[in-house]
C-alpha positions as CSV (number, residue, x, y, z in Angstrom):
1,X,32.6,-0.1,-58.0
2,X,29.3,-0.1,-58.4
3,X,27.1,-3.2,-57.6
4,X,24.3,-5.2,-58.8
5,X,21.3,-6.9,-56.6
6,X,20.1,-9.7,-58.5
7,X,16.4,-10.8,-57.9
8,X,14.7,-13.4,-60.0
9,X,10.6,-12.7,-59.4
10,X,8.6,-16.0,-59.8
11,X,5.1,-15.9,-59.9
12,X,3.3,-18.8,-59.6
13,X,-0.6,-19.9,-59.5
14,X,-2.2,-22.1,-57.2
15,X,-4.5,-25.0,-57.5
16,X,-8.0,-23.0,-58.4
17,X,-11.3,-24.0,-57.6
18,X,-12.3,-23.2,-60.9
19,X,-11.1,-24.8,-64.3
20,X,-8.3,-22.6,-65.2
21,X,-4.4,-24.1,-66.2
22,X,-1.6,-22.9,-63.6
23,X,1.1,-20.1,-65.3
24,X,4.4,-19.4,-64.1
25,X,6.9,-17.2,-65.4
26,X,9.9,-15.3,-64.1
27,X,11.8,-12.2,-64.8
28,X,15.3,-11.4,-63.4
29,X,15.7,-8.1,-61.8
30,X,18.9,-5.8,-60.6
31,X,18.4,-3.3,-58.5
32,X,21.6,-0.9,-58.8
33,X,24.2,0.9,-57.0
34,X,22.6,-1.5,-54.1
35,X,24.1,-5.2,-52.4
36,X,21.5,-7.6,-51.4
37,X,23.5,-7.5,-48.2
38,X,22.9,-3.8,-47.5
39,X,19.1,-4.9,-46.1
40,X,19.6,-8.6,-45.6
41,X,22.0,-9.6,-42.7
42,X,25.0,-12.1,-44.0
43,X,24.2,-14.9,-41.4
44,X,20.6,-14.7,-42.1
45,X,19.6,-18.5,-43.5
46,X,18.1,-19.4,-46.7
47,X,14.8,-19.3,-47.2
48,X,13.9,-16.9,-44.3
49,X,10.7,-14.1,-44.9
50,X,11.6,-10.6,-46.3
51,X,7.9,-8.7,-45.3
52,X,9.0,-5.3,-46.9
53,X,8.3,-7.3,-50.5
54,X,5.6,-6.8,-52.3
55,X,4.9,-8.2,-55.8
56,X,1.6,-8.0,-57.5
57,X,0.7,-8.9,-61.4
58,X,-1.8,-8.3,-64.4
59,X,-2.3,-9.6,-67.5
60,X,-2.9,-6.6,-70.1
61,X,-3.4,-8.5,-73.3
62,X,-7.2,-8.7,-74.7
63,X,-9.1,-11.6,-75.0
64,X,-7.8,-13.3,-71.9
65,X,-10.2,-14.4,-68.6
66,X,-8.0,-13.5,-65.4
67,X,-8.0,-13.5,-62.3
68,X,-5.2,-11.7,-60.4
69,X,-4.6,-12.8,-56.8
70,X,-1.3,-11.5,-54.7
71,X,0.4,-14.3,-52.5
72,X,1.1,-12.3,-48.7
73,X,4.3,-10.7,-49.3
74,X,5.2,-12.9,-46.1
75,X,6.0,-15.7,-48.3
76,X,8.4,-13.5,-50.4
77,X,11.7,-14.9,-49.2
78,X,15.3,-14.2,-49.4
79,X,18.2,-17.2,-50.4
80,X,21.3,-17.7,-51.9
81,X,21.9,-19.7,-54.6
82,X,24.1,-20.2,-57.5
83,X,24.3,-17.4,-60.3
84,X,25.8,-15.2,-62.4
85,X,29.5,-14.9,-62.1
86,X,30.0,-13.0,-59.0
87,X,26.6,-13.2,-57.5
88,X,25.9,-15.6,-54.7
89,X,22.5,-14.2,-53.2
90,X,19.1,-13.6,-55.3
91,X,15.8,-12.4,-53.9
92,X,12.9,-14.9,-55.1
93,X,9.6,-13.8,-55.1
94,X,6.8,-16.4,-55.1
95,X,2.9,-14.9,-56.2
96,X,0.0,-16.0,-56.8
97,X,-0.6,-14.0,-59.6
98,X,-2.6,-15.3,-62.4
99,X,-5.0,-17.9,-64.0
100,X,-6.5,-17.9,-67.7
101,X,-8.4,-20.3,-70.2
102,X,-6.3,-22.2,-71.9
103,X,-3.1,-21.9,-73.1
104,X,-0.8,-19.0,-73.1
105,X,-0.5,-17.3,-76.4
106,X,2.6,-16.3,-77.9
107,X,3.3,-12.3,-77.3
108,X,1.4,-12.3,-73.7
109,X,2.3,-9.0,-71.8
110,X,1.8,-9.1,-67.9
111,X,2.1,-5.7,-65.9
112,X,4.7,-6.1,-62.5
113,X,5.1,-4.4,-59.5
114,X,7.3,-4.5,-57.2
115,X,7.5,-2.7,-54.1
116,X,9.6,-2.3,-50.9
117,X,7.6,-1.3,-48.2
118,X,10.4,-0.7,-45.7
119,X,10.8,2.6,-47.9
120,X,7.8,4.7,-46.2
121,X,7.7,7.2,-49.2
122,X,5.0,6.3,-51.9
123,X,6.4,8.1,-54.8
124,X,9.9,5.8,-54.9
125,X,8.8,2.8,-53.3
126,X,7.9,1.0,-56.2
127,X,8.7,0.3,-59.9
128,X,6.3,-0.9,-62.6
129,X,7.1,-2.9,-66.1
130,X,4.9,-4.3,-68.7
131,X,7.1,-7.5,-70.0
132,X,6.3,-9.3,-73.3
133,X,7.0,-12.9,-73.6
134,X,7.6,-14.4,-77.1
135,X,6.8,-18.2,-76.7
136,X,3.5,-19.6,-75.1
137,X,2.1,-22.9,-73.8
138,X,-0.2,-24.0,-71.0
139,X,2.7,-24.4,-68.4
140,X,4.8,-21.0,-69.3
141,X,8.2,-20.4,-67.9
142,X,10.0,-17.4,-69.0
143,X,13.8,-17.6,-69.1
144,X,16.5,-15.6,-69.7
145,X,18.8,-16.9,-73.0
146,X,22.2,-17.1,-71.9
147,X,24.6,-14.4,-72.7
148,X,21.9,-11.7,-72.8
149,X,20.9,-9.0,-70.3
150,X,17.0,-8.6,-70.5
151,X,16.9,-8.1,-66.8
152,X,14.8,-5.0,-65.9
153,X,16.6,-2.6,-63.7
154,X,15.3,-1.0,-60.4
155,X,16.2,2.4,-59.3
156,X,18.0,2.2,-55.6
157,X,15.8,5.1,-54.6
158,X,12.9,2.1,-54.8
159,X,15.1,1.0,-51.2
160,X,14.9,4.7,-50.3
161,X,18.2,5.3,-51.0
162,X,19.6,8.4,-52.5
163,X,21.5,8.1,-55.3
164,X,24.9,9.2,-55.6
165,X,26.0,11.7,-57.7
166,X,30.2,11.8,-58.4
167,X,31.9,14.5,-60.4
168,X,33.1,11.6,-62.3
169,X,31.2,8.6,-62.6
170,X,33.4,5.3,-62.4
171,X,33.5,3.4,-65.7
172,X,32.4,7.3,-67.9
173,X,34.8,9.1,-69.5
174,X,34.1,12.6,-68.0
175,X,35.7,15.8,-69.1
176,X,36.9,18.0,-66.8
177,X,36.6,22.0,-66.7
178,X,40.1,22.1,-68.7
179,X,39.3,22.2,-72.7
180,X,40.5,18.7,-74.0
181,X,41.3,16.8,-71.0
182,X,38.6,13.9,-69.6
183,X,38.9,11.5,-67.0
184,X,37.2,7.8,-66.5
185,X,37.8,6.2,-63.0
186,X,38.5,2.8,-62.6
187,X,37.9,1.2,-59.3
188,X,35.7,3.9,-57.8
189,X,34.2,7.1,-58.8
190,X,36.0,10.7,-57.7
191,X,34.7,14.2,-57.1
192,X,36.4,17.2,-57.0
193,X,37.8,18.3,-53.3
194,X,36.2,21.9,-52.6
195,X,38.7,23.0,-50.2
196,X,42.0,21.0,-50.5
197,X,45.3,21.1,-48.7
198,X,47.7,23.4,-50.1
199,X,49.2,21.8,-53.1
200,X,52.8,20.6,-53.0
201,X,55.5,21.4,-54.6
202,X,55.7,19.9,-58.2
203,X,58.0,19.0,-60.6
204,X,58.6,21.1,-63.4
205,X,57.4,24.6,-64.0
206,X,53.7,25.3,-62.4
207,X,53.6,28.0,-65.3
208,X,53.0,25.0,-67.8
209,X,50.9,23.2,-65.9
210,X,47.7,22.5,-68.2
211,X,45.7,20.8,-65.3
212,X,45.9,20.9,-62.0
213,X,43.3,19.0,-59.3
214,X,43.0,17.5,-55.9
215,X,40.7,14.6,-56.4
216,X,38.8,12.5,-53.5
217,X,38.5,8.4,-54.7
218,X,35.7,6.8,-53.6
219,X,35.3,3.2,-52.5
220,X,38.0,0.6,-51.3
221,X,40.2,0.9,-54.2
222,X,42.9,0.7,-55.9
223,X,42.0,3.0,-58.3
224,X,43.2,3.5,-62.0
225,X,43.0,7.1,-63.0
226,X,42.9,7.4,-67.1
227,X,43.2,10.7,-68.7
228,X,42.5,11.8,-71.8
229,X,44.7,14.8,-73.1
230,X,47.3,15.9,-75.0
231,X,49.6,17.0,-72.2
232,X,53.2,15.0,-72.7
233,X,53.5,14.3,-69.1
234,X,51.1,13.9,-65.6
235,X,51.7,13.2,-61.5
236,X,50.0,12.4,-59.3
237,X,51.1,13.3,-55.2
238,X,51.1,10.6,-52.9
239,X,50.5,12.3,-49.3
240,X,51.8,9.0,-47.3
241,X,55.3,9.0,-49.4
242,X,55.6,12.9,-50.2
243,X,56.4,12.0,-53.1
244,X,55.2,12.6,-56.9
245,X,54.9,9.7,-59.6
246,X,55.7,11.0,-63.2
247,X,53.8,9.2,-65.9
248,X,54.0,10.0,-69.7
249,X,51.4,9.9,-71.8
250,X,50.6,6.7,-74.2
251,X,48.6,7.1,-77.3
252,X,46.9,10.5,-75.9
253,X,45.7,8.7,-72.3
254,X,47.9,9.0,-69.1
255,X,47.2,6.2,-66.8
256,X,47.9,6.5,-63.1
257,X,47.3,4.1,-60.6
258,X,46.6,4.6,-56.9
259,X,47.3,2.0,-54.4
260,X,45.0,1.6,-51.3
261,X,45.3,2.9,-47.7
262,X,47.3,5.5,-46.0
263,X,46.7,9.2,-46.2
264,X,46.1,9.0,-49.9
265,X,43.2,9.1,-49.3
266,X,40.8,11.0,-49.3
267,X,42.8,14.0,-51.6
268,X,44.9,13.2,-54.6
269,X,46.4,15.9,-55.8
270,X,47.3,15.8,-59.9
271,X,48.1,17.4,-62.6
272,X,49.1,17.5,-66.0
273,X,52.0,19.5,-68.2
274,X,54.1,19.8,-71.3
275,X,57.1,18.9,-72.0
276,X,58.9,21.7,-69.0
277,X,59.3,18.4,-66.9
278,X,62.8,17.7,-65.7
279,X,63.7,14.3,-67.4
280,X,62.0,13.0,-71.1
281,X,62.4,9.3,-71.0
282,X,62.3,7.2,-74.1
283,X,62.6,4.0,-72.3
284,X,63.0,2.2,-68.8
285,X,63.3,-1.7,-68.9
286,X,64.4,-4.4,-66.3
287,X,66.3,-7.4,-67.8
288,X,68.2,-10.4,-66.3
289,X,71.5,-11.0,-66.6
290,X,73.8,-14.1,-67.1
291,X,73.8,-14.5,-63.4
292,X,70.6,-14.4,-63.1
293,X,70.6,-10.5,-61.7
294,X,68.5,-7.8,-62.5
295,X,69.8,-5.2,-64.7
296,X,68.0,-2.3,-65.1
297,X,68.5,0.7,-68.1
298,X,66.8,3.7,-68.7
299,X,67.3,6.3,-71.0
300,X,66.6,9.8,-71.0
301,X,66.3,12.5,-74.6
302,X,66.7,15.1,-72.3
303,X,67.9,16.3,-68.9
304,X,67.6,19.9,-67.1
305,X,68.2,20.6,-63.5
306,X,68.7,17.1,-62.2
307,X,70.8,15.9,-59.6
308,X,70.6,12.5,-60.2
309,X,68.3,8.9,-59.6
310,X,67.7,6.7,-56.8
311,X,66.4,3.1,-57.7
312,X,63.4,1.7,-55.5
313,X,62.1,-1.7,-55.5
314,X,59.0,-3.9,-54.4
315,X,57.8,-7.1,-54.7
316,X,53.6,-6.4,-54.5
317,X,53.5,-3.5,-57.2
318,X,52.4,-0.8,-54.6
319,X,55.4,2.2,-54.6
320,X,54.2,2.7,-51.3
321,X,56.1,-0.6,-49.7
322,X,59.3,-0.1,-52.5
323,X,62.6,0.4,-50.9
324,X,65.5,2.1,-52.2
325,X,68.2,-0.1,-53.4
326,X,71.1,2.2,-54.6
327,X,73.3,3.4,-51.7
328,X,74.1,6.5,-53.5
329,X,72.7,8.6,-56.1
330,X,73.2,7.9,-59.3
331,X,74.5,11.2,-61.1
332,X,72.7,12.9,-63.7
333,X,74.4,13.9,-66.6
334,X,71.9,17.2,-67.5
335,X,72.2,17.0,-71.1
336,X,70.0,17.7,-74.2
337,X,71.4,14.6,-75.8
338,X,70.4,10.7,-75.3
339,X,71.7,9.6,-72.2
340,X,71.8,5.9,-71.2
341,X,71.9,4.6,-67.8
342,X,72.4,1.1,-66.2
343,X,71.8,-0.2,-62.3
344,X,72.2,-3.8,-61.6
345,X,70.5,-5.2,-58.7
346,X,72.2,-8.4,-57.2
347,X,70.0,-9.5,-54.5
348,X,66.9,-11.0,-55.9
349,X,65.2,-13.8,-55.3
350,X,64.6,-16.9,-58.1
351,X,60.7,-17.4,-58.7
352,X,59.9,-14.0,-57.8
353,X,58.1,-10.5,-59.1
354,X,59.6,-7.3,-58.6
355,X,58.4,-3.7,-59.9
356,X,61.1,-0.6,-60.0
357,X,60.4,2.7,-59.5
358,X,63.1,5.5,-61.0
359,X,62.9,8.5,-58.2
360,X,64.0,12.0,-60.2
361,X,66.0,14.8,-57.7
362,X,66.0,17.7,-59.0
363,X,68.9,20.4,-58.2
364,X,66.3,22.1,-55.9
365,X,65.1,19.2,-54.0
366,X,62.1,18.4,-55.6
367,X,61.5,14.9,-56.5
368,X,59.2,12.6,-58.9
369,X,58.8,8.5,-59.5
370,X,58.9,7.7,-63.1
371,X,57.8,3.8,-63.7
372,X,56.9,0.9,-62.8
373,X,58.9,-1.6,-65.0
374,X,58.5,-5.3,-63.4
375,X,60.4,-8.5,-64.2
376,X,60.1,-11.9,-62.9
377,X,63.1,-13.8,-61.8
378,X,63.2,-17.8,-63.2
379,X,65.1,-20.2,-61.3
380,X,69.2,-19.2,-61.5
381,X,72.0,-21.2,-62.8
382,X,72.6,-22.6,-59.3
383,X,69.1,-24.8,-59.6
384,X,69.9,-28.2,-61.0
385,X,66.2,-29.4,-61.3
386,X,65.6,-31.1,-64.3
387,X,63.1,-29.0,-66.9
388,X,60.6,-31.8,-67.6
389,X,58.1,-29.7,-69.6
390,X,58.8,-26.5,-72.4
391,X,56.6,-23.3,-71.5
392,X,56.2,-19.5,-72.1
393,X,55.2,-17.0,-69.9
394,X,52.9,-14.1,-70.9
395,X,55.0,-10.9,-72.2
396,X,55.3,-8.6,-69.8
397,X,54.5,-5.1,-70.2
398,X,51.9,-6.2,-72.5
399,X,51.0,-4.2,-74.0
400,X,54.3,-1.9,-74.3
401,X,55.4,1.5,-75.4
402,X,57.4,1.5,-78.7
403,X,60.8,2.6,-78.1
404,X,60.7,0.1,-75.0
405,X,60.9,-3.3,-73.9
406,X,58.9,-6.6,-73.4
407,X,60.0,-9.4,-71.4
408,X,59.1,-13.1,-72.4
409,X,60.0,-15.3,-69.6
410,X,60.4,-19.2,-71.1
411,X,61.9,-22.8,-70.5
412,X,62.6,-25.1,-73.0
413,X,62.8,-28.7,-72.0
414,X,66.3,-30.8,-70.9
415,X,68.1,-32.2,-74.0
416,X,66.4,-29.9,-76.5
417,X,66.9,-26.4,-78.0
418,X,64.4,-24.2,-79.7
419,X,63.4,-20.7,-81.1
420,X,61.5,-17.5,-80.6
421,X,60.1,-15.8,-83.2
422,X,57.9,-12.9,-83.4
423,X,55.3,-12.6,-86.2
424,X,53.6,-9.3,-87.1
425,X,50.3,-9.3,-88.0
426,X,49.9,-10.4,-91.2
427,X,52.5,-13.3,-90.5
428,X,55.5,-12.0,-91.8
429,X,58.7,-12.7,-89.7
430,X,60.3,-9.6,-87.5
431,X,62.8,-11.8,-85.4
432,X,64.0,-14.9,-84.4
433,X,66.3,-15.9,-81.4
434,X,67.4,-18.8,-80.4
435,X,66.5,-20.4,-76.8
436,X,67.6,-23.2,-74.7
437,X,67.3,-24.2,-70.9
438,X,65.9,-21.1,-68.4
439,X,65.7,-17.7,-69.4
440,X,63.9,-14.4,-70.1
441,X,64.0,-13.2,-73.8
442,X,64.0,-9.4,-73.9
443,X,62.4,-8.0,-77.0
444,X,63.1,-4.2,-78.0
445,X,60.0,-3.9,-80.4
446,X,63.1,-3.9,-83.2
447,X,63.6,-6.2,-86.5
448,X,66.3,-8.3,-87.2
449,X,67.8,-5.6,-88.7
450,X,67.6,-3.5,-86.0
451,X,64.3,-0.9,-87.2
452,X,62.0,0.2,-84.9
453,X,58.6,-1.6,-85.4
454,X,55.4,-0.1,-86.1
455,X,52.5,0.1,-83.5
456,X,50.2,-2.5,-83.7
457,X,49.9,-6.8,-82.6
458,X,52.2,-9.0,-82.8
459,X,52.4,-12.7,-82.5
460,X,55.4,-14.9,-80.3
461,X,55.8,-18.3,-81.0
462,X,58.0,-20.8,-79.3
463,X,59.2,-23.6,-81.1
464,X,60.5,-26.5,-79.8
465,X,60.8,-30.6,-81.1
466,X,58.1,-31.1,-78.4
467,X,56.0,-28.4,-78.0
468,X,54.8,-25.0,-80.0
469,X,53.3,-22.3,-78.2
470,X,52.1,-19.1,-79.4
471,X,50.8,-15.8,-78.0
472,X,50.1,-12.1,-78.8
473,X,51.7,-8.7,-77.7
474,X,50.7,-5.5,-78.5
475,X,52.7,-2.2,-79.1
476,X,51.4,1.2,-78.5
477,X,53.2,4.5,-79.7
């Protein structure tokens, strides 16, 4: 991810000889793609020299008496001190820049420059800016309103830095040399690997393949992959599992994440293809049962060539760490028709978060990951501690898939009972349940009378004699 150097430039004027009223005035700066820590060592102290700073100043609007003097860029200095979210060291530069006659008018414009001399070449060692203030007076102090960028950006190559060029940016939707299919990374940039490993075997037919890359991710990661296309399905190839992760596509985008470490990196293989894919899913949910169990259900439109399904689970939401829970596989039934299947998992922990992954063997060995799907486990029957205080979790997925699940974790307060009901957007009631002690409500995106809802927000309210709580979802097609 890309970050900013934050510099606030002061320039200040001395007590004159002459009769002339002291200016001041700041202007925040960010250099990019550069951390202040890249030239200034971490254990350095606050307030210490920075001699490869050079700021200088002129006032460019008529009618004004100057007289421009440069403070020794010795007495630029580098310090930390509180800023912008995030940010926790500024460069300050202090110059003697300026006198004048009287007051500052209203629309004064002052040329900067600022230079880094440890950058030897002339041409990209500096940057210049005329600045126009709005507001005047004899003691004139720029600032900059809250909630608004004005800062003036710096090129890194002022540091003598090159700037990096990525096949695609991080934070740009890019397209890609396939017709209709862009990519935006999250987390990092990516450029195309020139000469990759071999690429593994794949699920489904490679004849249907509309996209097919080995990407390298740059930075510390994780990474979120999004895709824009039309293609039904996508995987990407994890080279420290050998294994593929299937992931269908959402409102046009397919979203993959990568976790960090391993040999994932530097090459990720992907690829994107229609509906030739072994398995169509239509849903894959984790619930929790009476007994406070997981129960998980997925259910497949279609089936060809599959062997069967082995369950894996984790606790951190990296597939990488998830274990495989089933001690046998589950058969598949290699039909055209809906097929619904169920897997309970009996040894969870209370007061925890676990993600599933489906793993897909096909007849011929090959095998892709289809999920996650995560629940969080309350506190079981078995714990007697009295519920002093009614609350609702976040629904989670949120947002989720129509055709799928939510989960809406909630306790409702000793000695009273309550409701759940979801609103859609214009208020109008879809469902109501009713809720008492510790649970998880599981919502199916269905009405009361059992239709399918619409894509689009939706509203969950928890009522109760002592408290009222109300939150949104979302479902996407």
């Amino acid at each position: 991810m890309k970050k900013l150097l934050l510099a606030i430039v002061i320039l200040t004027v001395a007590t004159l000889s002459f009769a002339f009223n002291a200016k001041t005035f700041n202007q925040q700066i960010k250099i990019t793609d550069n951390d202040i820590m890249s030239y200034v060592s971490v254990l350095s102290p606050p307030n210490i020299s920075d001699p490869n700073w050079f700021a200088s100043v002129t006032d460019i609007t008529a009618a004004e008496t100057i007289t421009t003097l440069t403070k020794p860029a010795s007495l630029i200095r580098v310090t930390r001190m509180t800023g912008p979210v995030g940010v926790v060291a500024w460069v300050i530069f202090d110059v003697q820049a300026f006198a004048t006659a009287g007051a500052v008018p209203a629309g004064r414009q002052f040329s900067v420059t600022v230079k880094y001399l440890g950058n030897a070449n002339a041409e990209t060692n500096y940057a210049t800016k005329t600045l126009t203030y709005l507001s005047g007076g004899a003691q004139f102090y720029y600032t900059i309103p809250a909630g608004a960028d004005n800062a003036w950006y710096l090129p890194a190559t002022i540091l003598g830095i090159v700037e990096p060029v990525f096949d695609y940016p991080e934070g740009v939707s890019t397209p890609t040399a396939t017709a209709g299919v862009s990519i935006e990374p999250v987390g990092g940039a990516a450029n195309i690997v020139i000469a990759p490993l071999p690429f593994p075997a794949a699920p489904g037919n490679p004849a249907a393949y509309v996209y097919q890359e080995t990407l390298e991710l740059i930075g510390a990661g994780p990474w979120t992959l999004v895709y824009t296309t039309l293609a039904p399905y996508g995987a990407w190839y994890s080279y420290t599992t050998g294994l593929w992760t299937v992931v269908p596509n959402v409102g046009g985008v397919i979203t993959f994440v990568i976790p960090v470490g391993g040999k994932d990196i530097p090459e990720i293989p992907i690829l994107l293809g229609d509906a030739t894919l072994p398995v169509e899913f239509s849903s894959f949910a984790a619930t929790l049962t009476a007994q406070n169990f997981v129960k998980l259900t997925w259910v497949t439109e279609t089936e060809t060539g599959v062997s069967g399904y082995n369950v894996y689970r984790s606790t951190d939401a990296n597939q990488a760490t998830a274990e495989q829970i089933n001690s046998t596989l589950i058969d598949a039934t290699n039909t055209s028709q809906t097929a619904t299947y169920t897997h309970i998992d009996n040894e969870v922990s209370a007061q925890t978060t676990y993600s599933y992954w489906l793993e897909i063997v096909e007849m011929d060995g090959t095998t892709a990951f289809h999920g996650p799907t995560t629940v969080y486990v309350q506190e079981g029957p078995e714990n007697n501690a009295p519920v002093l205080v009614t609350s609702m979790r976040n629904a989670y997925p949120n947002p989720f898939k129509a055709n799928t699940s939510t989960n809406i974790a909630y306790q409702v307060k000793d000695g009273e009972a309550g409701t759940i009901t979801v609103y859609n957007i214009i208020g109008q009631v879809v469902k109501t349940v009713p809720v008492k002690g510790t649970s998880v409500f599981n919502w199916n995106g269905r009405d009361s009378k059992n239709n399918a809802c619409g894509s689009g927000i939706y509203f969950y309210k928890l009522s109760t004699p002592s408290s009222n709580v109300t939150k949104k979802m979302v479902i996407v097609n």
